[in-house]
C-alpha positions as CSV (number, residue, x, y, z in Angstrom):
1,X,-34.1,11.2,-20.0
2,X,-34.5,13.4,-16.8
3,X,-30.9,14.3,-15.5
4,X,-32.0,17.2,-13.5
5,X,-35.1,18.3,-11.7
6,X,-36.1,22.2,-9.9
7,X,-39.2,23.0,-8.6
8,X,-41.4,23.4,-5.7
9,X,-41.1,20.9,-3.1
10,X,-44.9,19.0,-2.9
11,X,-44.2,16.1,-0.5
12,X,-41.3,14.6,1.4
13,X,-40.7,11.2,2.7
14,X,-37.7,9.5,3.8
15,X,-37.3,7.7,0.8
16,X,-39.0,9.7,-1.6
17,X,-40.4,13.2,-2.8
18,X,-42.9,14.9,-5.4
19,X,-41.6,18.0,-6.8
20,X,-43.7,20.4,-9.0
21,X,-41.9,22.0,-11.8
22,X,-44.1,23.2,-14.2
23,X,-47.4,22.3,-13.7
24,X,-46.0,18.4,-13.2
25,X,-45.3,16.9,-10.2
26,X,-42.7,14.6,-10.5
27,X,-42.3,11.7,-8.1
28,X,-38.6,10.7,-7.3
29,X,-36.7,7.8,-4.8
30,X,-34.5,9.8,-2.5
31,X,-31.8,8.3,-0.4
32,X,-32.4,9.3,3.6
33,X,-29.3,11.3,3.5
34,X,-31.0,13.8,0.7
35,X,-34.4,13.5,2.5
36,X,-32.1,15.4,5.7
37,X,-31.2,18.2,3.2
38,X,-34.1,19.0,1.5
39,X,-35.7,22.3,3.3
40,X,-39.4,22.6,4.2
41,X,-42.4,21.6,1.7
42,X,-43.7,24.4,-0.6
43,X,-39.8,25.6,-1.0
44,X,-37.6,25.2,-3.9
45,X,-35.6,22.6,-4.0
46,X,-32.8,21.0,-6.8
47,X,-32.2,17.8,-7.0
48,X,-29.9,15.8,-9.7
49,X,-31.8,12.9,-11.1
50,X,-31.2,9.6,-12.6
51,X,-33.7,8.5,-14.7
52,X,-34.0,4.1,-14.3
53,X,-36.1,2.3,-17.2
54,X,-36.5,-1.4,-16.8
55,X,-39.3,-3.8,-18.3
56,X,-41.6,-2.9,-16.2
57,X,-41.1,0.6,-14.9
58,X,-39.9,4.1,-15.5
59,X,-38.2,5.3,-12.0
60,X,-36.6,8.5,-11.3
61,X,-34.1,8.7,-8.5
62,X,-32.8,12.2,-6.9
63,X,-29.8,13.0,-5.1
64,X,-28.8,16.5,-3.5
65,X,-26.0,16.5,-4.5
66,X,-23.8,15.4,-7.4
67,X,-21.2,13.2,-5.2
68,X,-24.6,10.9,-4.0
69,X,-25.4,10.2,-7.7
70,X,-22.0,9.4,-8.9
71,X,-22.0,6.8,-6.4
72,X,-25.4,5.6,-6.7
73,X,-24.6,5.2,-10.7
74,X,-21.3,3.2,-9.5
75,X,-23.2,1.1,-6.9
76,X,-25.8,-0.3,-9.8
77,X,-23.1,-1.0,-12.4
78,X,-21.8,-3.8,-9.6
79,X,-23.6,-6.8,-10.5
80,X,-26.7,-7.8,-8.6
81,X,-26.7,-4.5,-7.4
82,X,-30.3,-2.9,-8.4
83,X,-31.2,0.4,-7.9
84,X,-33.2,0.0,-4.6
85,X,-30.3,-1.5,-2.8
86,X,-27.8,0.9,-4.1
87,X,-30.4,3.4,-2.3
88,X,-30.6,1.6,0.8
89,X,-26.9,1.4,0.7
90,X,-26.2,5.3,0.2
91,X,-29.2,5.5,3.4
92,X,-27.5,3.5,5.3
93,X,-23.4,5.4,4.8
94,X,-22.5,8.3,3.0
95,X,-20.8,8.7,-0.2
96,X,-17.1,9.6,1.5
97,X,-17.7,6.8,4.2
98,X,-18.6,4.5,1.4
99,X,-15.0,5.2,-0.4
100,X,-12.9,5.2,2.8
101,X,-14.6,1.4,3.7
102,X,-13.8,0.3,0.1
103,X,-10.3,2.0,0.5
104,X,-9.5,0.5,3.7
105,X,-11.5,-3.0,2.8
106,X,-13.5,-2.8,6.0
107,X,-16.0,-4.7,4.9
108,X,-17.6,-5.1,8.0
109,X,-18.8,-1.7,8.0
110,X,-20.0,-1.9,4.8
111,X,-22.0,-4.9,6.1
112,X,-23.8,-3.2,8.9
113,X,-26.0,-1.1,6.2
114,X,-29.3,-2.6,6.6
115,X,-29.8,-5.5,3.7
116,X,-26.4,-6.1,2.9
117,X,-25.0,-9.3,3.9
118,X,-21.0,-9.9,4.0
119,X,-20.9,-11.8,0.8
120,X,-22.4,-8.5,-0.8
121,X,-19.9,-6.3,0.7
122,X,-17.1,-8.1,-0.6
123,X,-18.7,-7.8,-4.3
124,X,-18.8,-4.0,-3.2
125,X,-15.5,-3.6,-2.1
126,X,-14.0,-5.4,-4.7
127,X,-15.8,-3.8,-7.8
128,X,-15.7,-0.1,-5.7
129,X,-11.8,-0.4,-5.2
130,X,-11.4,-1.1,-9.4
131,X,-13.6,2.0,-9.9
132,X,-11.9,4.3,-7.3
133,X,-8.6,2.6,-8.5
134,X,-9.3,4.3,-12.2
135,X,-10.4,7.3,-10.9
136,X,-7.2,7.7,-8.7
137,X,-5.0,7.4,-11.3
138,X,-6.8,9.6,-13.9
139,X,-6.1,12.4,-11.1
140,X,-3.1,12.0,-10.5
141,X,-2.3,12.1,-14.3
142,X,-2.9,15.3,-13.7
143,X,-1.3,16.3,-10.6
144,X,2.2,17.9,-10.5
145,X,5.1,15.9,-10.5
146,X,5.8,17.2,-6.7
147,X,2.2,16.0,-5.5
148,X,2.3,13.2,-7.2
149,X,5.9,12.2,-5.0
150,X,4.1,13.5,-1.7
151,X,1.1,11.3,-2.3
152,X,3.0,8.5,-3.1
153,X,5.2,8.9,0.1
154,X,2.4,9.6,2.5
155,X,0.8,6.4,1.4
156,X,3.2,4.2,1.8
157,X,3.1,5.5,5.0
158,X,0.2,4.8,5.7
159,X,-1.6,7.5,5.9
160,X,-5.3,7.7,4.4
161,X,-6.1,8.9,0.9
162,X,-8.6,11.6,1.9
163,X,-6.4,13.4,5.1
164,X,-3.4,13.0,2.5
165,X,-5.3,14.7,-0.5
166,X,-5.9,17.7,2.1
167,X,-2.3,18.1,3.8
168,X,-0.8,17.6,0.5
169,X,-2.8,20.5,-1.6
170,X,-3.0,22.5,1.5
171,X,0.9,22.4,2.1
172,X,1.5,23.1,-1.9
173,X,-0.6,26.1,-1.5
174,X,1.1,27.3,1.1
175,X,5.1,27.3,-0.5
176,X,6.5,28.6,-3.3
177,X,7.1,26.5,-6.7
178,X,10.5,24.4,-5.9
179,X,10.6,24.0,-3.2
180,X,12.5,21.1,-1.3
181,X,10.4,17.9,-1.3
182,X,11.9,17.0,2.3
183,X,10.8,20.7,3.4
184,X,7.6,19.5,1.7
185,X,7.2,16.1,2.9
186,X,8.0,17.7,6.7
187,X,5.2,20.2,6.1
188,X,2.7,17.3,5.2
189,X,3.5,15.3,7.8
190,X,3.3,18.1,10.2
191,X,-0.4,18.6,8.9
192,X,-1.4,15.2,9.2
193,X,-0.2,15.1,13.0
194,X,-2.8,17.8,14.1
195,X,-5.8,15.5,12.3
């Protein structure tokens, strides 16, 4: 299985490449979003590849970067989900857009990527919000006690996950171990009012 790929760039599309890495030129599915990032034919270029084997076909798909992929892998393990769709998806919103939609069930905007109709988006939002869900809670096993309170508070507040994550480990950063948690929690929510 090919998980990663380095080599000379031969071709670019927006939806796919050929890159020459030792003698072989190997042809792999590209979201647009990568296609933006790659540099100029005939220069190196990485890309992180998942490697798709069906009945009929051997596919190789690159990403730029690892956060694309780890998506993409989640977007084909929802059911009815192939691998061409989950491309189209992660061309038509990023990877961090993708999580805040699922976050904040917005799945209108999850419907306005080309090909997905609403009854789609709700299978992604649903099955995404499980997956994030897990993830979430595997960090915070192991956060601090102190982050995992601010988190928790900010939250509740509602505030968003991502600006949270930020004010929180910026404002732990910035004070001493033991501090107060309301001379925390004041810090955090001072952060969050200059986003």
């Amino acid at each position: 299985m090919i998980a990663y790929l380095k080599g000379t760039l031969i071709h670019k599309t927006p939806g796919q490449v050929v890159i020459e890495t030792g003698g072989v030129g190997y042809c792999a599915a590209i979201p647009v979003s990568s296609y933006v990032r790659l540099g100029e034919t005939g220069g190196a270029v990485e890309l992180f590849i998942h490697t798709h084997l069906s009945d009929d076909a051997l596919a190789l798909y690159g990403f730029v970067t690892r956060e694309e992929k780890a998506m993409f892998l989640k977007l084909i393990g929802i059911s009815g989900i192939g691998p061409r769709l989950a491309m189209n998806i992660l061309s038509g919103i990023a990877p961090a857009d993708l999580e805040d939609a699922v976050r904040s069930s917005d799945v209108a905007r999850i419907s306005l990527v080309p090909g997905i109709g609403k009854k789609t988006a709700l299978r992604i939002t649903m099955e995404l919000q499980d997956k994030l869900e897990k993830k979430e809670k595997l960090l915070a096993a192991k956060a601090s006690p102190e982050k995992e309170d601010l988190v928790s508070a900010l939250l509740n507040m509602g505030f968003r996950q991502r600006e949270v994550d930020r004010a929180v480990d910026q404002t732990l950063a910035a004070h001493k171990p033991g501090t107060d948690f309301e001379k925390l929690l004041r810090d955090c929510l001072k952060r969050l009012a200059k986003i």
